[in-house]
C-alpha positions in Angstrom: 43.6 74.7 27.8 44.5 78.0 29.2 45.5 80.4 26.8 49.3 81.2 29.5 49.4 77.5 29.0 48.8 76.9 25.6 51.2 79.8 24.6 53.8 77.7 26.9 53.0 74.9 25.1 53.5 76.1 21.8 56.9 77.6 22.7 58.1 74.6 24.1 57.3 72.4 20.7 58.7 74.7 18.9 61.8 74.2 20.8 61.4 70.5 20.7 61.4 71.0 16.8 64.9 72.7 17.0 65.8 70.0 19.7 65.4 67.1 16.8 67.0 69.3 14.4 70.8 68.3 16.7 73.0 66.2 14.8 72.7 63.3 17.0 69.0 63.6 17.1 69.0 63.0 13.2 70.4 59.7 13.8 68.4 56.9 15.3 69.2 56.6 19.0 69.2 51.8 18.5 69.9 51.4 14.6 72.3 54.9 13.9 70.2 55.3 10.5 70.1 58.5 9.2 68.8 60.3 6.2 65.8 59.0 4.2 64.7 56.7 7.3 65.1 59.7 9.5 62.7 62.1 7.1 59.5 61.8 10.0 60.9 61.7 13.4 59.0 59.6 15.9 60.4 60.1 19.4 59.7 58.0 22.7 58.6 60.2 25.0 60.0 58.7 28.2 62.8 57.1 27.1 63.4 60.9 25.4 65.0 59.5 22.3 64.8 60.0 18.7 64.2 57.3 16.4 63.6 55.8 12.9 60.5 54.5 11.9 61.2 51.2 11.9 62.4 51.2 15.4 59.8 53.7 16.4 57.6 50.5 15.1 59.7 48.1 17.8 59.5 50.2 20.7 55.3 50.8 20.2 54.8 47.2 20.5 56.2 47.2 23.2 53.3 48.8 25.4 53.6 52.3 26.1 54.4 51.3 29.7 57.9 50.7 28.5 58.2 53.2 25.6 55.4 55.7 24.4 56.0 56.5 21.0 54.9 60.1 18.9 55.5 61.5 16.1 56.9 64.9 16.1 54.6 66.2 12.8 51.9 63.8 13.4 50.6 64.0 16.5 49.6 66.3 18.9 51.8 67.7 22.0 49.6 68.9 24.3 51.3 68.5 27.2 54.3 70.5 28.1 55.5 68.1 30.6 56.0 65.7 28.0 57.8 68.0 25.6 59.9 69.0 28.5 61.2 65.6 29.6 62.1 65.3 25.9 64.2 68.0 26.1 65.8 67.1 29.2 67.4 64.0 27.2 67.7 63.2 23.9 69.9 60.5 22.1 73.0 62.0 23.1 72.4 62.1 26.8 70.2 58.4 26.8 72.6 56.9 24.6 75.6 57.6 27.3 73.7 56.0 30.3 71.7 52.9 27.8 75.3 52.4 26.0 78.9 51.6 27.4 81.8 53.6 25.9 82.5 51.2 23.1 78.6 51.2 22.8 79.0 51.6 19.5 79.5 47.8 19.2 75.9 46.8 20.4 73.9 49.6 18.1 72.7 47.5 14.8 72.9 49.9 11.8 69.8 48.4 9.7 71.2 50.1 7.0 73.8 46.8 6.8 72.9 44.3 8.4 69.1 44.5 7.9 67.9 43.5 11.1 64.6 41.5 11.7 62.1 43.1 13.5 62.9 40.4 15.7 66.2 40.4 16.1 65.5 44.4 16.5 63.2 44.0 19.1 65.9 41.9 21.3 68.4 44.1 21.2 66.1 47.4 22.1 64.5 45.0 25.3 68.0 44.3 25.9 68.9 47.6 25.9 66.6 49.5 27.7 64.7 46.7 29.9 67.6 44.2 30.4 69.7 47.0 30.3 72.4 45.1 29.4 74.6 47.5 27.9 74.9 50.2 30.5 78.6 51.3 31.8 79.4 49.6 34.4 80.1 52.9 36.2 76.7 53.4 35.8 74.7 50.9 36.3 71.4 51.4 37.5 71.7 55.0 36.9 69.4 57.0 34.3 70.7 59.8 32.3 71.3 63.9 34.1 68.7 66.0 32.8 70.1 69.3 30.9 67.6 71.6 32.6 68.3 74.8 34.3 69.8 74.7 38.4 71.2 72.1 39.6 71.9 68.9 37.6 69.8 66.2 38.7 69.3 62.8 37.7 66.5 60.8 36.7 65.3 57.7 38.8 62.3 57.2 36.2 59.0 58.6 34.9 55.7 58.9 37.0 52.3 59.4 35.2 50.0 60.5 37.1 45.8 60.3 36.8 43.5 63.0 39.1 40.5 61.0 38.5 37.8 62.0 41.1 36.8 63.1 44.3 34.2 61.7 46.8 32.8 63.2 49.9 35.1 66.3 50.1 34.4 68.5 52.6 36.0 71.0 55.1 37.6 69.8 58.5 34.9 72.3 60.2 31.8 70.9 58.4 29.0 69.8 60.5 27.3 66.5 59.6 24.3 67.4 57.2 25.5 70.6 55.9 24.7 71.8 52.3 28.3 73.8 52.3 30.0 72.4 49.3 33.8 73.0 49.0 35.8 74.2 45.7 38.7 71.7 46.2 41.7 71.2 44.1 44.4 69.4 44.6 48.3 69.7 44.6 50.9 66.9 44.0 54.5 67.3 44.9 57.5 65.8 43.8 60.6 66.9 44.8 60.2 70.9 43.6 58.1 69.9 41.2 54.3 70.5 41.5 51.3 69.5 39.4 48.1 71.7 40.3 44.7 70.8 39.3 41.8 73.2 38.3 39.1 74.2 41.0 36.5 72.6 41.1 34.1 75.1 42.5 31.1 74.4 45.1 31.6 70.3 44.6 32.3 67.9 47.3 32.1 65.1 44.3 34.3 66.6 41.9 35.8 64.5 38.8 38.7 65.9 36.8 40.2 63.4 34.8 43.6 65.4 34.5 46.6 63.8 33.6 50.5 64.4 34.3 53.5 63.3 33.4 57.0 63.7 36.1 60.3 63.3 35.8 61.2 61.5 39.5 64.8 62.5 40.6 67.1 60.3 41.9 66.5 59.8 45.9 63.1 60.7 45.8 60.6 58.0 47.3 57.3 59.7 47.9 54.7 61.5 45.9 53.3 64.2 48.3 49.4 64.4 47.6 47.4 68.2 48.8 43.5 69.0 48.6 42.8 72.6 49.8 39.4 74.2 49.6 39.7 77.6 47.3 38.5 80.2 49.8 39.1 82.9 47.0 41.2 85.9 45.4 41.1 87.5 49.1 41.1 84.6 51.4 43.5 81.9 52.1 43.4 78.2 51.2 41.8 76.2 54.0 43.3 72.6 53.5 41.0 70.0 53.0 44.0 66.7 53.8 46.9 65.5 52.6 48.6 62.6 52.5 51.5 60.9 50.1 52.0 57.8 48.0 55.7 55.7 48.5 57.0 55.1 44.7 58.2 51.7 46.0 54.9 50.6 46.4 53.6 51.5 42.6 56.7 51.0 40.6 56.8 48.2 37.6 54.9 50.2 35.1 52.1 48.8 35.9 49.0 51.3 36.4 47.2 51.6 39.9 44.3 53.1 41.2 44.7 54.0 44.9 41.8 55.7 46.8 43.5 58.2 48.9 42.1 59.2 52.2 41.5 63.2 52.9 40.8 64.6 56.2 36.6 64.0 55.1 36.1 62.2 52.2 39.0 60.6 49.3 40.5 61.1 46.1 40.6 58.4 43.3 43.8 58.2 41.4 45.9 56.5 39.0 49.6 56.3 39.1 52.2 54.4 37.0 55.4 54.2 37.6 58.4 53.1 35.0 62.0 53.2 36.5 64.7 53.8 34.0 
């Protein structure tokens, strides 16, 4: 990691730290406990909400596809993407899309009624995959992210997978030449972009870099660039582009899609969870 991007990092978990320290973050976002259950916070990284450990322990079996689960103290928060997404929500702002107004009524405080894991894990699919609880003046609709400029809103959570690249070369390359490119590539969503490193002199280049993206509301294509790094004094020669429809990938299911370049492809993985 970079040392701009590790200091980014590290100032973004710190606020995440603060972030858990809100009042309604200290209570579970399905069960309300608080206190002694709440002492280790485990949060769901794309749902963004704070929760006990025995829920924490519901939504990880699961599959991550519908709730990735981490523990603020134990693990490691690498990527600031993540930790930003967090922040964007929370239980507040999650509980007031997953919950009506009297949503009160369908939270189970474990605390007295002792829920089975079972009966636990029905009413969390219920709430978040059946969605069953949502105001009606809602429905369908994720919760607004707090971030700065406009408010936006949430139509679900792409990760995304660079994996490799085959056969990359520039658009003026004669057959049989020993140029090699330095591609890298550039994926756009909305104003969001996710650049990968340079992979210098490499028309075979392999990356393995990973991403995670809000998607906003209205947003149905995942713009894919290569360009060739000419250099500090040069500009970018692009290498292709081309652009992946979110209809086509979404069920949280993962998929690997060979993307076509202007000479050669990239091989990419992309999963797609609405909310």
């Amino acid at each position: 990691m970079e040392e701009g991007t590790e200091r980014s990092t590290k100032e973004l978990f710190e606020r995440l730290k603060q972030f858990a320290k809100e009042p309604e973050n200290q209570v579970c976002a399905d069960c309300c406990c608080s206190g002694e259950p709440m002492k280790r916070i485990w949060i769901s990284t794309n749902l963004g909400v704070f929760l006990c450990i025995n829920c924490a322990g519901v939504h990880r079996s699961l599959g991550t596809h519908l709730s990735a689960i981490l523990s603020l103290e134990l693990d490691d928060w690498n990527d600031p993407n993540v930790i930003e997404h967090v922040l964007h929500i929370g239980n507040k702002m999650a509980n007031a899309c997953w919950l009506s107004s009297n949503g009160s009524l369908h939270r189970i405080p474990i605390s007295e009624t002792r829920a089975s894991p079972q009966h636990m894990r029905d009413y969390i699919l219920a709430k978040y995959t059946g969605k069953e609880y949502k105001p009606s003046d809602l429905s369908g609709t994720p919760p607004q992210h707090r971030c700065s400029g406009a408010s936006r809103v949430s139509r679900g959570i792409l990760r995304i997978q660079l994996v490799c690249g085959f056969g990359i070369a520039k658009q003026s390359q004669s057959e049989g030449s020993k140029m090699q490119p330095s591609p890298f590539v550039v994926f756009k969503i909305g104003a969001q972009q996710f650049k990968s490193k340079t992979q210098k002199k490499n028309a075979n280049p392999v990356w393995k870099e990973k991403w995670m993206a809000n998607i906003p509301e209205n947003t149905n294509f995942v713009g894919v660039e290569c360009w060739n790094n000419e250099g500090f004094l040069s500009k970018n020669e692009s290498l292709g582009s081309t652009r992946v429809d979110l209809d086509c990938i979404k069920g949280g299911e993962e998929h690997f899609m060979v993307l076509k370049l202007t000479k050669g492809e990239l091989h990419c993985i992309f999963q797609f969870t609405e909310l």
